[in-house]
C-alpha positions as CSV (number, residue, x, y, z in Angstrom):
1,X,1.2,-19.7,24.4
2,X,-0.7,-22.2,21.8
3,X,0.7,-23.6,18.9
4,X,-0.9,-22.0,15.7
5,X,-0.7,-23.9,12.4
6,X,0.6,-21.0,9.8
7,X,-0.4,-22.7,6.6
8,X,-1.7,-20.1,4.2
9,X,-5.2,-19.1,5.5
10,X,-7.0,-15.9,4.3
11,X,-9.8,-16.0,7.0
12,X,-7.1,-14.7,9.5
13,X,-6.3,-11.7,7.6
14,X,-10.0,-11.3,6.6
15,X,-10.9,-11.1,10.0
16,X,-8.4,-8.4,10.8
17,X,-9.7,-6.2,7.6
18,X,-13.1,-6.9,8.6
19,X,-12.7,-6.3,12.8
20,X,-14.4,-9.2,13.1
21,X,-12.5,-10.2,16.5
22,X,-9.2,-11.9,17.4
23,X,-8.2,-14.6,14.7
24,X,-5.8,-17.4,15.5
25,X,-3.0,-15.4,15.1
26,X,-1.7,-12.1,14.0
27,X,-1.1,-12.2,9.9
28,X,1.7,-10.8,8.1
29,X,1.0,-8.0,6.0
30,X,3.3,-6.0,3.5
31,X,2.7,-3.3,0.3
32,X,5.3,-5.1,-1.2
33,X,9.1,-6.4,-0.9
34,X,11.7,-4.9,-3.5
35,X,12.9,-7.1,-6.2
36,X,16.6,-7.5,-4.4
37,X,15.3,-8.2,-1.1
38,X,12.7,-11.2,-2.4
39,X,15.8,-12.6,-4.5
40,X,18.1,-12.1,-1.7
41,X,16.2,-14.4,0.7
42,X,14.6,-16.7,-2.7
43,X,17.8,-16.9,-4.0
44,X,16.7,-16.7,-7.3
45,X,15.1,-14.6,-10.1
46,X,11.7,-13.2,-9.3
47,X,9.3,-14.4,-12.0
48,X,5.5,-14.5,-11.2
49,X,6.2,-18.1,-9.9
50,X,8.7,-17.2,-7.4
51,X,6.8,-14.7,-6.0
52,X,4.4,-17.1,-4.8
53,X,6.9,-18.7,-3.7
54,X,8.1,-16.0,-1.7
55,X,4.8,-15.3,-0.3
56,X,4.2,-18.8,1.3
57,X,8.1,-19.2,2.8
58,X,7.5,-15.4,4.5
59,X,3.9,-16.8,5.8
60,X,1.7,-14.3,3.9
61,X,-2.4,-15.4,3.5
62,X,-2.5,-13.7,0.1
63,X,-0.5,-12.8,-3.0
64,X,-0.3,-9.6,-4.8
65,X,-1.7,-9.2,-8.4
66,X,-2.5,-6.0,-10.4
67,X,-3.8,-4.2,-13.3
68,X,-3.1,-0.9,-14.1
69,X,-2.0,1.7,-16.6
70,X,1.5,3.8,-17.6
71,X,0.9,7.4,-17.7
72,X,4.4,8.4,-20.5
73,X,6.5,10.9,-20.2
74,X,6.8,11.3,-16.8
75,X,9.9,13.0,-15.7
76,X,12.5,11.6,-13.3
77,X,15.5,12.3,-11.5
78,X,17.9,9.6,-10.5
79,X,21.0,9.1,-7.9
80,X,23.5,6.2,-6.8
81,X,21.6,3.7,-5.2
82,X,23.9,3.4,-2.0
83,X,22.0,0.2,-0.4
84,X,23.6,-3.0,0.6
85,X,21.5,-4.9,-1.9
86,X,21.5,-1.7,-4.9
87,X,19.8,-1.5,-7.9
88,X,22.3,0.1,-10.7
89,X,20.7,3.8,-9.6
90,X,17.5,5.3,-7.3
91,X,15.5,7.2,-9.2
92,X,12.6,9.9,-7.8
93,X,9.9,11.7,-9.4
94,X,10.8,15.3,-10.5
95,X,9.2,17.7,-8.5
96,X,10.1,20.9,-10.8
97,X,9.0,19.3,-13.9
98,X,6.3,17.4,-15.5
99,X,4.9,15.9,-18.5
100,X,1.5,18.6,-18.1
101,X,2.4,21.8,-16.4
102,X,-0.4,23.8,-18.6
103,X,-3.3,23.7,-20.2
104,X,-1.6,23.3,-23.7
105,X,0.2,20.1,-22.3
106,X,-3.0,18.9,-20.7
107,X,-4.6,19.4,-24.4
108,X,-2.0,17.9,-26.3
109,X,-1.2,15.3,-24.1
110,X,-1.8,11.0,-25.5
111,X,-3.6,9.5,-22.5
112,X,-3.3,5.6,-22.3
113,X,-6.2,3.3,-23.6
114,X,-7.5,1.1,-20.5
115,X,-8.1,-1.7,-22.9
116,X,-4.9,-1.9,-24.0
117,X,-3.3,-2.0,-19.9
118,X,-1.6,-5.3,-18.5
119,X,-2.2,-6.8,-15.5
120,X,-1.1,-10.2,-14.1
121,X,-4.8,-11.1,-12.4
122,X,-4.7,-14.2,-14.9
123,X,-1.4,-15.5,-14.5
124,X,-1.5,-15.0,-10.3
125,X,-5.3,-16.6,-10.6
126,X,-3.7,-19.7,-11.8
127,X,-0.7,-19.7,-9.3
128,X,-3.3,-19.1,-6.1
129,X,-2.0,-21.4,-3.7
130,X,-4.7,-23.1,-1.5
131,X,-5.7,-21.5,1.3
132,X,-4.7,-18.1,-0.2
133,X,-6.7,-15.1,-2.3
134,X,-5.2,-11.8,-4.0
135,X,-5.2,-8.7,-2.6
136,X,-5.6,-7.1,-6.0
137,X,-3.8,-3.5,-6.6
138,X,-5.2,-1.7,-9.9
139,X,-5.7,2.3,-11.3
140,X,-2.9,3.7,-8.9
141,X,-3.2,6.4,-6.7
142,X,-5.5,10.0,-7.4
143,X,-2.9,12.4,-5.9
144,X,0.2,10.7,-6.9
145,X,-0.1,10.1,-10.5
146,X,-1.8,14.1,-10.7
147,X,1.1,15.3,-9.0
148,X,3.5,12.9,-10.7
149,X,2.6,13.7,-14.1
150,X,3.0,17.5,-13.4
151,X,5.6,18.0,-10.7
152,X,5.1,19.3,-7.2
153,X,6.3,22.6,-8.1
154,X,4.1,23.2,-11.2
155,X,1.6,21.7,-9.5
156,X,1.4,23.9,-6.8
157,X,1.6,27.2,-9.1
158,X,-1.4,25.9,-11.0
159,X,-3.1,25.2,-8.3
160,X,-3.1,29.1,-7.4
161,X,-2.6,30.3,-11.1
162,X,-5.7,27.9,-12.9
163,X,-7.5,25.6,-10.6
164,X,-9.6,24.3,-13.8
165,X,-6.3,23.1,-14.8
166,X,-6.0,21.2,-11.2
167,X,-9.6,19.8,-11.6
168,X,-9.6,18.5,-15.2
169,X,-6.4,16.5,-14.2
170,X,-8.4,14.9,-11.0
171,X,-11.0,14.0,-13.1
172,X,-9.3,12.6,-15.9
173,X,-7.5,10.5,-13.0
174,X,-9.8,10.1,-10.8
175,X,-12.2,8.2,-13.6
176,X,-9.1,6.6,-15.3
177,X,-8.2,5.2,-11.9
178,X,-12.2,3.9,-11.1
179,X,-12.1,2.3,-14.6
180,X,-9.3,0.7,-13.9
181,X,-10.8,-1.1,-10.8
182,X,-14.2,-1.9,-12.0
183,X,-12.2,-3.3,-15.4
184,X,-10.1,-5.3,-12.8
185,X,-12.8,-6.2,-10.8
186,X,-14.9,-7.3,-13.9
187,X,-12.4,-9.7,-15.1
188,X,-11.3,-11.3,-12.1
189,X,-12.1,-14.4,-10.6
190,X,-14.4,-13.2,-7.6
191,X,-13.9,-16.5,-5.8
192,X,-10.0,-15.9,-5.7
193,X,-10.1,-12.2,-4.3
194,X,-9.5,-10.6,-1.0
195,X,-9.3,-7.0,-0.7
196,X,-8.8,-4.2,-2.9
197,X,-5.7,-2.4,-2.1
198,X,-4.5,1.1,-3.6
199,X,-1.2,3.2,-3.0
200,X,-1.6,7.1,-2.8
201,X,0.7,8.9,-1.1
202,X,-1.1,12.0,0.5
203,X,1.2,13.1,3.5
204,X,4.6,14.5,4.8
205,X,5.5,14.2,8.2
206,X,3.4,17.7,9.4
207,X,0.5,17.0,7.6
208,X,-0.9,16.6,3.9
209,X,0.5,17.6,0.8
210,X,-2.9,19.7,-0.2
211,X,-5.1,21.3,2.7
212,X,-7.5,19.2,4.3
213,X,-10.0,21.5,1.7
214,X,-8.4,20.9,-1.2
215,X,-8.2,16.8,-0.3
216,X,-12.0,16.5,0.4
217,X,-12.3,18.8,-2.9
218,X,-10.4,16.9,-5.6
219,X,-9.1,13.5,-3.9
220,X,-11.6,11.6,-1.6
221,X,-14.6,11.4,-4.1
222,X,-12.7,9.3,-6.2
223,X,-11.2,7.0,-3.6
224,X,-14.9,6.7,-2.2
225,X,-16.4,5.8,-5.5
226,X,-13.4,3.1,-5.6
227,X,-14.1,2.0,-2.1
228,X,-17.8,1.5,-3.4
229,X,-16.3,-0.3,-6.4
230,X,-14.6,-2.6,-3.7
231,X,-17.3,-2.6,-1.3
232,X,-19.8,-3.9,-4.1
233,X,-17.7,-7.2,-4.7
234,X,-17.7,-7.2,-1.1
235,X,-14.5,-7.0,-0.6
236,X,-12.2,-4.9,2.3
237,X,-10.3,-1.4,0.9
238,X,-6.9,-0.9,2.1
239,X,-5.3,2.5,1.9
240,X,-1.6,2.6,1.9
241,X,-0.4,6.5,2.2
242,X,2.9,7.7,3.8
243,X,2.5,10.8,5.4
244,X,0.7,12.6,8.7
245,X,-3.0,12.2,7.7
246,X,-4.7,12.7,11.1
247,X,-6.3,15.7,10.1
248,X,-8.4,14.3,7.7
249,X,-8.5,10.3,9.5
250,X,-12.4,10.8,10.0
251,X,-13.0,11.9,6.4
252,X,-11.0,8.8,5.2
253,X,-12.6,6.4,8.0
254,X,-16.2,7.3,7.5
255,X,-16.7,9.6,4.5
256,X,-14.1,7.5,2.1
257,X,-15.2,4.8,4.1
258,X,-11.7,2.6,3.8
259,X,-11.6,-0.6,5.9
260,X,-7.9,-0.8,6.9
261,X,-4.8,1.7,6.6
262,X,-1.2,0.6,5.7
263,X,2.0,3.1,6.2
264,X,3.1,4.5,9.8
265,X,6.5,6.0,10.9
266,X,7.7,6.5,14.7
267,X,7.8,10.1,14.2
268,X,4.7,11.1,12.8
269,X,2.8,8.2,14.9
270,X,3.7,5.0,16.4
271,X,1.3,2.2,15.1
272,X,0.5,1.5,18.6
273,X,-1.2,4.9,19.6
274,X,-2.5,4.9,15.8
275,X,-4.2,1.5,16.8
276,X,-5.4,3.2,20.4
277,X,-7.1,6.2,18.6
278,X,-8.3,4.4,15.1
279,X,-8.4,0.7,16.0
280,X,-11.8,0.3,16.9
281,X,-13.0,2.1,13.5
282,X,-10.6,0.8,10.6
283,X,-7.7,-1.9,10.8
284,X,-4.4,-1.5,11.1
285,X,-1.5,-2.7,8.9
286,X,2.3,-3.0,9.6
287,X,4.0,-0.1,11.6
288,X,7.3,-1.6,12.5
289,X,9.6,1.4,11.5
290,X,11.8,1.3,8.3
291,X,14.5,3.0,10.2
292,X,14.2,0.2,13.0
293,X,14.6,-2.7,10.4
294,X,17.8,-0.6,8.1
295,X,19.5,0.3,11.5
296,X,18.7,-1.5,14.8
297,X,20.3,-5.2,15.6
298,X,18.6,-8.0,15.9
299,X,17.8,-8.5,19.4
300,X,16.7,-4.6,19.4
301,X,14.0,-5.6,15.9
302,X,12.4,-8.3,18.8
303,X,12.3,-6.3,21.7
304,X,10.8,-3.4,19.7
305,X,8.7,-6.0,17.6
306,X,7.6,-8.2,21.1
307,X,6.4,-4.4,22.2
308,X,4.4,-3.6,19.1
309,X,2.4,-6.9,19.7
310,X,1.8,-6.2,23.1
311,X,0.1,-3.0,22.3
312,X,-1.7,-3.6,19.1
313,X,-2.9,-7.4,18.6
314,X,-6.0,-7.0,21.8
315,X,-9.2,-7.3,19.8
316,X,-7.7,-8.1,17.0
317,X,-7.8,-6.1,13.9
318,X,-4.2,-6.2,13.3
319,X,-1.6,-7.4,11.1
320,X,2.7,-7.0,11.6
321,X,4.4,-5.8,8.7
322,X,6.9,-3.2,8.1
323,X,5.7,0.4,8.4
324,X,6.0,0.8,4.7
325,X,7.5,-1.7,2.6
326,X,10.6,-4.2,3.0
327,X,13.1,-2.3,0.6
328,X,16.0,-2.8,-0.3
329,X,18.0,-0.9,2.2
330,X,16.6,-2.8,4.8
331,X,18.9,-5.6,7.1
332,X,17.5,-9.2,5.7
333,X,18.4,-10.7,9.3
334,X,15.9,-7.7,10.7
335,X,13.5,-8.6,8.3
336,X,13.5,-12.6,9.6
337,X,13.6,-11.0,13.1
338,X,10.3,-9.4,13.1
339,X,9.0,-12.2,11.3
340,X,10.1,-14.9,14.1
341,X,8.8,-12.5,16.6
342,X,5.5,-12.8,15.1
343,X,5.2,-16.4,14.8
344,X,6.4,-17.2,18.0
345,X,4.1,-14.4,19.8
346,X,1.3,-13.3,17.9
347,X,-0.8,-15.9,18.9
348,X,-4.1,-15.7,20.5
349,X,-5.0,-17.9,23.6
């Protein structure tokens, strides 16, 4: 196997979002890393600084930056966080409450001011290592923040009970969300960007959490007109969504048009027969089990990791990561395992 040089490169993981062939070597790819786990293995504070920092001692091409806005008064629930490296509690979205549940809340409700949103595209434009370009994150998800601002549960009853309800909230999110990307897009450095990457959640492990009708209804004409956003700066869009979303994979692929998909779990679909079925038609991000990398040992993380590689890096268009995100329940040793595996084999002759 050849020798690779792993300084920061973005062409490598361009290549793999674009399926433009087999580069060098298989790039490392992640959503993100939880605070505890990137100052567990920085040993220090993360500031915006040490972020970077992080990026370039795990081997990334890119850094993360983002713009976005804070929907209030959402409603949460929260739980002892029983990890090794725990935050003082877990919280989760409230699935029985939200901040809108009917039309009066809709109507009454203060919606933020784009203008007034933060990002950190400036501050990571000026950290940008050479070599490296952003993979810039901004508006949030459609689905999520619609069914985080009203709860599952009312959600679904207004969904039966007043679908005008259901479509005023897409739209105001939907556009909220576009704005958000071509504000991001407009003030960024175009030179120093990647990809375009957004999180929406849309699945559970049967299938999605609205009917393929409802999804092509209310949820894909906004992440197309952000993919056309993306896709006019041309840059790549990455979808990250948890979930079983084979049922609507062609709508994604070549209505939404998205370039590469992030989020896989062993028992909804390994990434390998993901990459088999898709991986000639989008690319393929991550997909080494959160359950492997919070349970297995070591030497079981590179066998399973050493197998992954065998199946998805021919042709190219693939990247390792985790098959969601590196939290904070995860094994650091695990984490460095799938990492050495990666240097040492993903390599192309």
């Amino acid at each position: 196997m050849s020798k690779v040089n792993r300084r920061p490169d973005f062409s490598r993981l361009e290549k793999v979002l674009t399926r433009q062939g087999e580069p060098d070597c298989v790039p490392f790819y992640e959503l993100f890393s939880d605070r505890e786990i990137m100052e567990a293995i920085l040993r220090k504070p993360v500031t915006n600084e040490s972020a970077v920092e992080y990026q370039l001692m795990m081997g990334y091409d890119y850094i993360n930056a983002g713009f976005g806005v804070t929907y209030p008064n959402r409603r949460f629930v929260s739980t002892q966080d029983t990890a090794a490296l725990a935050r003082s509690a877990r919280s989760f979205v409230d699935d029985n409450h939200g901040a809108i549940e009917t039309r009066k809340d809709f109507d009454a409700y203060l919606w933020p001011d784009i203008e007034n949103s933060e990002g950190n595209i400036d501050q990571m434009e000026r950290l940008l290592p050479d070599g490296m370009k952003i993979v810039l994150g901004a508006g949030g998800g459609i689905l999520e923040n619609v069914v985080w601002l009203m709860g599952y549960i009312p959600f679904s009853y207004a969904l039966q009970d007043d679908e005008s309800l259901i479509s005023d909230m897409f739209e105001r999110i939907g556009a909220m969300s576009a704005a958000c990307l071509k504000h991001a897009l407009e003030k960024a450095d175009r030179k120093k960007l990647g990809a375009v990457i957004v999180g929406d959640d849309m699945g559970y492990n049967k299938g999605t959490m609205l009917s393929p009708e409802h999804m092509r209804k209310y949820v894909f004409p906004w992440h197309k007109k952000r993919a056309e956003l993306a896709h006019a700066y041309e840059l790549p869009y990455i979808l990250h969504s948890c979930g079983n979303l084979d049922e609507v994979m062609d709508d994604l692929i070549d209505d939404v048009g998205i370039d590469a998909r992030h989020s896989y779990e062993d028992k909804i679909m390994p990434v390998s027969v993901f990459k088999q079925k898709y991986g000639k038609r989008v690319a393929v991000l991550g997909g080494v089990d959160v359950h492997v990398l919070s349970t297995c040992t070591q030497e079981e993380v590179r066998v399973y990791v050493s197998d992954l590689l065998d199946a998805c890096m021919p042709g190219g268009g693939y990247a390792l990561g985790s098959g969601n995100s590196l939290a904070n329940y995860l094994k650091i040793e695990n984490i460095h395992a799938m990492y050495e595996v990666g240097r040492s084999k993903g390599v192309y002759a």
